[in-house]
Each structure stands twice: as C-alpha cells, then as structure tokens.
C-alpha positions as CSV (number, residue, x, y, z in Angstrom):
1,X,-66.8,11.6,5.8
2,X,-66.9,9.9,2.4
3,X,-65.6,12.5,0.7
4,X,-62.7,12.9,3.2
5,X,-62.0,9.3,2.5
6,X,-61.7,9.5,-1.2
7,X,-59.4,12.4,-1.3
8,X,-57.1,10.6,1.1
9,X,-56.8,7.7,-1.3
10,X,-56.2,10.2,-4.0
11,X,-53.4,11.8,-2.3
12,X,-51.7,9.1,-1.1
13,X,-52.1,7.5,-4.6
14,X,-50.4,10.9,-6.1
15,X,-47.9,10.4,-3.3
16,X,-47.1,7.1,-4.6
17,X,-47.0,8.1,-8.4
18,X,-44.4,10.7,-7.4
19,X,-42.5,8.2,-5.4
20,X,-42.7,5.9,-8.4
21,X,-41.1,7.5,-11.3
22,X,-41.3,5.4,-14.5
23,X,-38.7,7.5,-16.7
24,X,-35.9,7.5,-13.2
25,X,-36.4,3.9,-13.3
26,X,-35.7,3.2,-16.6
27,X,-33.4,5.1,-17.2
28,X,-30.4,3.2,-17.8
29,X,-28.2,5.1,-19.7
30,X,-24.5,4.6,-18.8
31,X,-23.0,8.2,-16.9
32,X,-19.2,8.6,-16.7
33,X,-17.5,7.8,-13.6
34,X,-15.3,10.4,-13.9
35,X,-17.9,13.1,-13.9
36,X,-19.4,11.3,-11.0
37,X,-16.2,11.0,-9.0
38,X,-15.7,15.2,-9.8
39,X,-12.1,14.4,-11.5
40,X,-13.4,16.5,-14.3
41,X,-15.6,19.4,-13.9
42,X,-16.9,22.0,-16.4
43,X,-18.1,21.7,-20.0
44,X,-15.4,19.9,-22.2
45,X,-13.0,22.1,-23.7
46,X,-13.6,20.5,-27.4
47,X,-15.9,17.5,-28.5
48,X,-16.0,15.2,-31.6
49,X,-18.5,13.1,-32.6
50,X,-17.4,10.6,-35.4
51,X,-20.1,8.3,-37.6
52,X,-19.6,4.5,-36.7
53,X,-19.6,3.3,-40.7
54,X,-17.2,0.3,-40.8
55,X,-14.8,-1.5,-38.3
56,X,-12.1,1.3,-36.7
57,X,-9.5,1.3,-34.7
58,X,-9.7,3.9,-32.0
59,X,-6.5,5.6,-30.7
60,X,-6.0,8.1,-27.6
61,X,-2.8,9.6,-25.8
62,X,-2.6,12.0,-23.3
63,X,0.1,13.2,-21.1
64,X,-1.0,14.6,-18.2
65,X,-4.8,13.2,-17.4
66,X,-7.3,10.5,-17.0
67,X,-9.0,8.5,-19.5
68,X,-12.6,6.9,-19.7
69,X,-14.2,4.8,-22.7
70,X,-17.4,2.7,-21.8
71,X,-20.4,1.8,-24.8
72,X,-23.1,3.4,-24.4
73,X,-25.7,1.9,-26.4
74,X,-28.3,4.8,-26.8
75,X,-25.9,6.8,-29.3
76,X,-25.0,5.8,-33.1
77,X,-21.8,7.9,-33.1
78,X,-18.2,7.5,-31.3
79,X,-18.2,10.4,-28.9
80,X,-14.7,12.0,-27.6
81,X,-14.9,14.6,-25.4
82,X,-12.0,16.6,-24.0
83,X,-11.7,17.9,-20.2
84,X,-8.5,20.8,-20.0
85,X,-7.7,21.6,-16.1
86,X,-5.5,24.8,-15.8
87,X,-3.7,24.7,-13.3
88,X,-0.8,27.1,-12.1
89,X,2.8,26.3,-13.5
90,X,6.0,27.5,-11.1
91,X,8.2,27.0,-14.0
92,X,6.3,29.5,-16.6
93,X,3.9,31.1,-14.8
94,X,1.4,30.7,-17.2
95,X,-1.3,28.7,-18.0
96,X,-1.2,28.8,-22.0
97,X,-1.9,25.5,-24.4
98,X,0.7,26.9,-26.9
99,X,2.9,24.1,-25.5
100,X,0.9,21.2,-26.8
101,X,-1.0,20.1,-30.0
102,X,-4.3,18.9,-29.5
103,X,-5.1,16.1,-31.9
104,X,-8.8,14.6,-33.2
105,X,-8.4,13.2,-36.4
106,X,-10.2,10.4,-39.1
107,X,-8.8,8.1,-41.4
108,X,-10.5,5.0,-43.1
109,X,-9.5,3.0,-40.6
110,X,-8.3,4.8,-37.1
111,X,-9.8,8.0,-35.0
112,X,-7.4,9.3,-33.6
113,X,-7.4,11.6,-30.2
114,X,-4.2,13.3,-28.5
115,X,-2.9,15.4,-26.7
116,X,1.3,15.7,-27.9
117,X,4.1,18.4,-26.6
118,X,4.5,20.4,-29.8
119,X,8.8,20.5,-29.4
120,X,9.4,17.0,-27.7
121,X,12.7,18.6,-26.4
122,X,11.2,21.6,-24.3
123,X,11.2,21.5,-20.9
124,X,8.5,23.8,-20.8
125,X,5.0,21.3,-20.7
126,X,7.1,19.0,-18.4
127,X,7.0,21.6,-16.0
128,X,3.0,22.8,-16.3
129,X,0.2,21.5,-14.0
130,X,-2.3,21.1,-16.8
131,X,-4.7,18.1,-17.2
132,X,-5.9,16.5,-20.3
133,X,-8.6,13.9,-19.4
134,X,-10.2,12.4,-22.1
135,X,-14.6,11.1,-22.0
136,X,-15.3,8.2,-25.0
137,X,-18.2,6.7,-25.2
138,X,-18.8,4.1,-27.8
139,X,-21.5,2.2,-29.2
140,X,-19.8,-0.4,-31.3
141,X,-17.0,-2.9,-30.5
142,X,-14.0,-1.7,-31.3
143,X,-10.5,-2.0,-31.0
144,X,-8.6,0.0,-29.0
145,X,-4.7,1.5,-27.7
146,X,-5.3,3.9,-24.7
147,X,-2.4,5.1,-23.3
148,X,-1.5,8.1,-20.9
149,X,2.1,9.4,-19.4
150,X,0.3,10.4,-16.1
151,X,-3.1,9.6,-14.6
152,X,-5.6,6.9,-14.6
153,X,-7.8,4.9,-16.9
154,X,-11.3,3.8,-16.8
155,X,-12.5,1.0,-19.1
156,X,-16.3,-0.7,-19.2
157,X,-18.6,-2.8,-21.0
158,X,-16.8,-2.9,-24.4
159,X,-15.4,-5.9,-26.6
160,X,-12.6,-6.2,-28.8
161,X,-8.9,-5.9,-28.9
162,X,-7.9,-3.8,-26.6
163,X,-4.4,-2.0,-25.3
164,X,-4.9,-0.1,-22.1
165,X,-1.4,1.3,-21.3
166,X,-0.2,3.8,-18.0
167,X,3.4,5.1,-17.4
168,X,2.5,6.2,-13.8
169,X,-1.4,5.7,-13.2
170,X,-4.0,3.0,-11.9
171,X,-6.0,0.8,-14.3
172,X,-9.9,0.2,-13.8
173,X,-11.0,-2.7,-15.9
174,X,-14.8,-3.8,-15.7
175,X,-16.9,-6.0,-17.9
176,X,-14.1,-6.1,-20.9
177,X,-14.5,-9.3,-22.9
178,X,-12.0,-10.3,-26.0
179,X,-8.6,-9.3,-25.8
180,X,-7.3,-7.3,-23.2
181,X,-3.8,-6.2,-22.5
182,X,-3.2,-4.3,-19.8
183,X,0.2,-2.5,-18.3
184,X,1.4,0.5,-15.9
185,X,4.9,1.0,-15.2
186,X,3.4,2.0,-11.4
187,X,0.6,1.9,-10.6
188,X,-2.5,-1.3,-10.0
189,X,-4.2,-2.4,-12.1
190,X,-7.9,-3.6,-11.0
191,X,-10.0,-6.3,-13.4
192,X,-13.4,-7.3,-12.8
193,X,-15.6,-9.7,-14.5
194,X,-13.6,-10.1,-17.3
195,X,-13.8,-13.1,-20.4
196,X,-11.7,-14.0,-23.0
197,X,-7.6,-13.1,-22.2
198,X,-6.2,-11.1,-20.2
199,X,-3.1,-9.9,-20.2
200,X,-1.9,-8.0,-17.1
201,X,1.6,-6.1,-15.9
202,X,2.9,-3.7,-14.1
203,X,6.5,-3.4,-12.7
204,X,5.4,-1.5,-9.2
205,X,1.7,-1.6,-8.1
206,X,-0.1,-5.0,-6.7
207,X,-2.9,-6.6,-9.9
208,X,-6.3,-7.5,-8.5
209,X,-8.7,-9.4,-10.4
210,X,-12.2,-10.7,-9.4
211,X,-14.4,-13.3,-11.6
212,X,-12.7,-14.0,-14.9
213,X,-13.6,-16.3,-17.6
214,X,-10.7,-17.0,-19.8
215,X,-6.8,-17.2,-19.9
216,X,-5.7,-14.9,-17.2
217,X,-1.8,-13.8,-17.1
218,X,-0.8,-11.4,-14.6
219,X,2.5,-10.1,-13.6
220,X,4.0,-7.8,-11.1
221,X,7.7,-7.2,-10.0
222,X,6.7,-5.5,-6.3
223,X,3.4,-6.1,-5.4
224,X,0.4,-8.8,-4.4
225,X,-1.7,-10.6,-6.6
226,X,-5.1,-11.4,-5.5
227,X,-7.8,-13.2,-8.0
228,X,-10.9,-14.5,-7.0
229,X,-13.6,-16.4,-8.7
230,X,-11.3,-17.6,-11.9
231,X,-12.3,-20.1,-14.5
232,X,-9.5,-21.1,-17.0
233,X,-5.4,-21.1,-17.3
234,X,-4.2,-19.1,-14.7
235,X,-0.8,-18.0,-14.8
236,X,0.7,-15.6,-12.2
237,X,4.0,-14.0,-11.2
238,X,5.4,-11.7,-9.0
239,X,8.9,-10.9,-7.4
240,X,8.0,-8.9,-4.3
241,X,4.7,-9.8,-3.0
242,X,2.1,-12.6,-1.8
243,X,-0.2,-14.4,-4.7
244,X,-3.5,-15.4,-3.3
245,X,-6.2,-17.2,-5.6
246,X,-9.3,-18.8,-5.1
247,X,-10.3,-20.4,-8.8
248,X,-13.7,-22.0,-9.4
249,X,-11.8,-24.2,-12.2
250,X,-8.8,-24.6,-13.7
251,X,-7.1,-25.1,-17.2
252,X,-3.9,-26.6,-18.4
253,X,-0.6,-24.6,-18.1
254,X,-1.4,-22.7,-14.9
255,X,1.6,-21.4,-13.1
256,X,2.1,-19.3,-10.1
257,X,5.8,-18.4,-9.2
258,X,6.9,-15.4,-6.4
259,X,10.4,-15.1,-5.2
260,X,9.6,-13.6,-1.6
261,X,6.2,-13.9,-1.3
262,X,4.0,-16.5,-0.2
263,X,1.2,-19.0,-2.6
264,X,-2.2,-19.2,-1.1
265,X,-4.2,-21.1,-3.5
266,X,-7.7,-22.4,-3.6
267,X,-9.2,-25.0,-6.0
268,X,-12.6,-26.5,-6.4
269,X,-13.6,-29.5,-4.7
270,X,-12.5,-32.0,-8.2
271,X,-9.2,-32.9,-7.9
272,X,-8.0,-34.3,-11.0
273,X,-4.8,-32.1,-10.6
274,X,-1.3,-33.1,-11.0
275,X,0.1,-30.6,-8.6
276,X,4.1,-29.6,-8.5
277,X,4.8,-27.7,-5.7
278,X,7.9,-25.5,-3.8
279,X,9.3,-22.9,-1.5
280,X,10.4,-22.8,2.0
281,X,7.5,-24.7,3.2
282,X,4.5,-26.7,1.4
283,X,1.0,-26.9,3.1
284,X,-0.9,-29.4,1.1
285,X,-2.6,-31.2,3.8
286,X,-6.1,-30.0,2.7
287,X,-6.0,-31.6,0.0
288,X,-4.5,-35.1,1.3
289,X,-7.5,-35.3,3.5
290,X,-10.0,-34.9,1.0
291,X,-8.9,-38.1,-1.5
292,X,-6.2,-40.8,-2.1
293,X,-3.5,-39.2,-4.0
294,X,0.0,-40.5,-5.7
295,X,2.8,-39.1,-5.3
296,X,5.2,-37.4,-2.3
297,X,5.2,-34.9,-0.4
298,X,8.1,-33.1,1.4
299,X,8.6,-29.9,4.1
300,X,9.6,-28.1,1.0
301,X,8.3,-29.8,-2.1
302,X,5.0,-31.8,-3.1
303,X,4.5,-33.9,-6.0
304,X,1.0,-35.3,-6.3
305,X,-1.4,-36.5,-8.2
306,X,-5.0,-36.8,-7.8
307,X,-8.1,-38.6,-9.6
308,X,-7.0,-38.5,-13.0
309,X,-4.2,-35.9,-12.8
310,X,-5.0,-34.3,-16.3
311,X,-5.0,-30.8,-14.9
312,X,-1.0,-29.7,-14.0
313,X,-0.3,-27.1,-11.6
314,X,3.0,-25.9,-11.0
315,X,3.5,-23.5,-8.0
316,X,6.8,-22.3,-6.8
317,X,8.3,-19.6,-4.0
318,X,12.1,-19.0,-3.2
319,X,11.7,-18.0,0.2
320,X,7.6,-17.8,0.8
321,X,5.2,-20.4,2.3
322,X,3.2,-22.4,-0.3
323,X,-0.7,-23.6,0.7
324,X,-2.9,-25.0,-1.3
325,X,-6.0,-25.9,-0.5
326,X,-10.2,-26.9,-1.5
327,X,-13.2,-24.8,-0.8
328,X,-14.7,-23.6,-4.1
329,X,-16.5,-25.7,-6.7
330,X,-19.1,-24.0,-9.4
C-alpha cells in the first residue's frame, strides 16, 4: 500500500513538472503580431540583418503592404525581413516582381528598406494584387520614417524620433516614447500608453488614444476623438465628429475645437482651471457644484475660473453640445 502511495506522489509531482514549464514561462521574447494575426504567412521572401554600430536612421516604404517594427531585446542586429503575397492581377495576368525594385541598403548613417515601381509612369504595378509587408525588429533606439501607399502599420516598445506615415491604412501605436508623429490620409489611428509628444492626423478615420504622458495633439477632419487616461497639454480638433476626453491632469495650452460634433470632457477633481467655453449649448454644472468659481456662465458660453485658475482651457463647438465635467484625479 506504501508503495502504491509513493508512486502516486511521483506521478502527480511529474504531472505538475509538465504542467509547470520553466523555459514557456520565461520566455518572453517579443513575436510579431502580424505573424500571429496570419496577415503574412510563409518564410520571408528576402531577409537582412544589419550590425547596430553607431546611431542610424532607419527608413522603410512600401506600396502595397503592412508594416511592423517592435525591439526586441534578445538580438544585437537590426532585422528586416520581407513578406511578398502573389496575388492574381486582371490587368496583366501575371504575377511577376519585374515591375518593382526591391531595395535594402546601408549607408553610415541610414538603412534603408523599399519596395519602389521601377517606371513611376506605368500603369502596370498599379494594377497588380501583390503585397509587400515588411517584419523589423530592433534592439536599439532609433529613429525612424515608416511610410506605406496601402496597408497598415504596427509600432511597439521603441524610443526615438519617429515618422509613422499611411496614404490609405490604419495606425497601431503601443508603448512609443520620444517623438512620435503620426498621419494617414484614411484610415485611424490607435495610440496606447504613449510618453513624450505625440503628434496625431488623419483627414478621414476617427484617432483613439488611451493613457498618454506628454503633449498630445490630435487631429481629424471626419471622425471622433476619444482619449482616455491623459496627463499633459492636450490639444484636439476635429471637423466632423464628437471629441470625448477623460484626463487625469492637465497642462497649459489645451484646446479642443469640433465644428459639428459635440465636447465631452473630464478633468480631475483639482480645479485650478480657467475654463473658456462654447457651442450650441454649455454643460458646466458639474463643475459649479463642486467649488466656488468666478466668472459667468451662459446657455451658450462659460467663462470661469476656479481655485487659482493657472491652468486655461479653451473648448469650442459650432453646432455641438459642450460638457465638461469632474470624475478623475491620479
């Protein structure tokens, strides 16, 4: 019975060790989101690795294709891979790269990585359905100018200067600090936990960011702006769409203006805010409730000061309903 006992321990001791598995849990290295996501498949059509010896600038185009760059900290190298899709064309029938020139190329102070038309005024590549996603993985900060015609781009965990540029195509931003300037001609654009400034437009897509640390700017001509969990100036504008923020503090200069949307704004629980509001309405009863103030407020405008007032806030809507409120304070 004893020895029944013991090798029931044993086993469910092995069981455990299985369970348990030191290497899975440690293993922290960073994996590519758009090898996870299946938007590339396939062993990369052609791969560079270039020695990280002195500060570089690092440059990548690509017409038609996604584009990821995120440090990884367990290589010493800069590592670019290429993804090529081949699809089906109904204008040439063909699926043949003699269309484009495919670029990877170092100078003293720029890698370079793109993917060009090789006779700008063919018709030919416009016409083909083939993809040219891009893979980087870094281990340095560096600076950076990412730009595609079509597709989307995936940036994480790096520092720096950086220009992260779509013509049609979705941004991804996460963990970017220095900085960052961001634009798509349509498409959104998507920030999270960013510090330092950022610098966000695009003329037909909505801009979301969530927990910044820094001077945020953001700017849309048809679209919403939502930010939560801001610290610092916060400027926004937009010409079609609602601006909603909820800020856990606030610096001097922040502006939010819409034409036809409405302001929904939440600040922290301090009021030392000298507050300039209008639109077609102006909610600031929150905050009149909450402390003595100075100043008047209107249907359509408010002009108030609270505490010590050294914080101004302008806010302004055409035609959209302005609230401002208090909820937040870390």
């Amino acid at each position: 019975m004893a020895v029944h006992k013991s090798l029931t321990v044993l086993l469910l001791f092995a069981g455990l060790v299985g369970f348990y598995n030191p290497s899975t849990a440690q293993d922290k290295t960073p994996k590519s989101r758009l090898i996870e996501q299946g938007l590339v498949k396939g062993e990369p059509f052609e791969s560079e690795r270039f020695p990280v010896d002195r500060t570089v600038e690092l440059s990548v185009f690509t017409l038609n294709g996604n584009v990821e760059i995120y440090e990884n900290p367990d290589i010493d190298y800069i590592q670019i891979d290429l993804y090529v899709d081949r699809g089906f064309s109904l204008w040439s029938g063909s699926t043949s790269l003699d269309n484009y020139r495919i670029i990877f190329q170092r100078t003293r102070e720029k890698i370079i990585a793109s993917v060009e038309p090789r006779r700008t005024e063919s018709r030919v590549w416009k016409g083909d359905n083939i993809t040219f996603s891009y893979i980087v993985q870094t281990p340095v900060n560096v600076s950076s100018r990412i730009r595609n015609t079509k597709g989307d781009i995936y940036a994480r965990n790096l520092k720096g200067k950086h220009l992260i540029q779509a013509t049609v195509g979705n941004l991804f931003l996460d963990n970017l600090e220095g900085e960052i300037n961001a634009f798509s001609a349509s498409g959104n654009i998507t920030a999270e936990n960013m510090k330092g400034e950022l610098n966000a437009k695009t003329t037909n897509g909505g801009i979301t960011v969530v927990n910044s640390d820094g001077e945020v700017r953001l700017r849309t001509v048809t679209g919403p702006i939502d930010a939560n969990s801001g610290r610092g100036t916060f400027i926004a504008a937009t010409t079609t769409g609602n601006i909603n923020a909820r800020l856990f503090s606030v610096g001097e200069g922040s502006y939010i203006e819409t034409v036809t949307g409405s302001v929904n704004l939440t600040l922290p629980a301090e009021l030392n805010y000298s507050i300039q509001a209008s639109g077609s309405s102006v909610d600031v009863s929150d905050l009149l409730n909450q402390r003595e103030f100075e100043g008047r407020v209107q249907q359509r405008v408010a002009n108030v000061k609270f505490g010590s007032g050294t914080i101004p806030i302008q806010i302004s809507s055409v035609s959209g309903n302005v609230i401002i409120k208090t909820g937040t304070n870390r």
